[in-house]
ZAPA-10406 format. One line per field, with one value per residue (C-alpha): residue in one letter; x, y, z. Coordinates in steps of 0.1 Angstrom, whole numbers, plus 5000, padded with zeros to 4 digits. Last residue first. Layout:
residues N
residuo [A; ...]
east [X; ...]
north [Y; ...]
up [Z; ...]
//
This chain:
residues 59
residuo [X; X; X; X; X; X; X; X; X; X; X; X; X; X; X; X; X; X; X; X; X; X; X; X; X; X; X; X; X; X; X; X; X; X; X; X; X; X; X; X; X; X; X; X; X; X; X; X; X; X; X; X; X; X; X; X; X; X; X]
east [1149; 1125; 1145; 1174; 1156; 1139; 1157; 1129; 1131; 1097; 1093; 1059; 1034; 1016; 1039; 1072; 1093; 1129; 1135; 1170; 1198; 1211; 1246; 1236; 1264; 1276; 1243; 1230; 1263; 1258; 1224; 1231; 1258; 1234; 1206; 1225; 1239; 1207; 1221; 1258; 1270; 1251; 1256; 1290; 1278; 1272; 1255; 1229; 1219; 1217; 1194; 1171; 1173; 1163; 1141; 1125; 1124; 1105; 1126]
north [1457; 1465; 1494; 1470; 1442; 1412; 1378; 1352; 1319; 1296; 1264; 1251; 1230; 1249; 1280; 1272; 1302; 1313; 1348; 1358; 1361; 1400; 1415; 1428; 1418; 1391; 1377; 1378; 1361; 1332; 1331; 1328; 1299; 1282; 1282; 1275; 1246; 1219; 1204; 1209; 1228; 1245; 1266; 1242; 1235; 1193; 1206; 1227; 1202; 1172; 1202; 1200; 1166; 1160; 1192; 1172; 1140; 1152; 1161]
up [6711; 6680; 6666; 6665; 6635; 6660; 6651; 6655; 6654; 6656; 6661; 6649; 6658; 6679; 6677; 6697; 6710; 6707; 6706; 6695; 6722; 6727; 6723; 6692; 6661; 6685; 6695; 6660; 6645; 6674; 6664; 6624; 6631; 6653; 6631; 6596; 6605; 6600; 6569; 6568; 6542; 6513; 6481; 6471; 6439; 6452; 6482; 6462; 6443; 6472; 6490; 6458; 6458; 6495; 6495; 6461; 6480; 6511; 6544]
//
């Protein structure tokens, strides 16, 4: 994380905007799953890690 996510982030924790760094994922999987019934699509790009969550028409 560079120093202006870090301080940014810091910002953002100290208003109450944030929680846990690197709880977002899970939570918004498990709310996809439920609201769908299906798992996201999990893949890596090169470098990357990518997460998608396809929109209903798409499934």
């Amino acid at each position: 994380m560079s120093c202006v996510t870090r301080a940014v982030y810091n910002v953002f924790l100290k208003l109450g905007f944030v929680t846990d760094a690197g709880s977002g994922i899970p939570r918004m999987i498990r709310v996809f799953r439920d609201a769908t019934g299906q798992e996201p699509i999990l893949r890596m790009e090169g470098n990357e890690f990518v997460t998608a969550f396809p929109r209903s028409s798409m499934l």
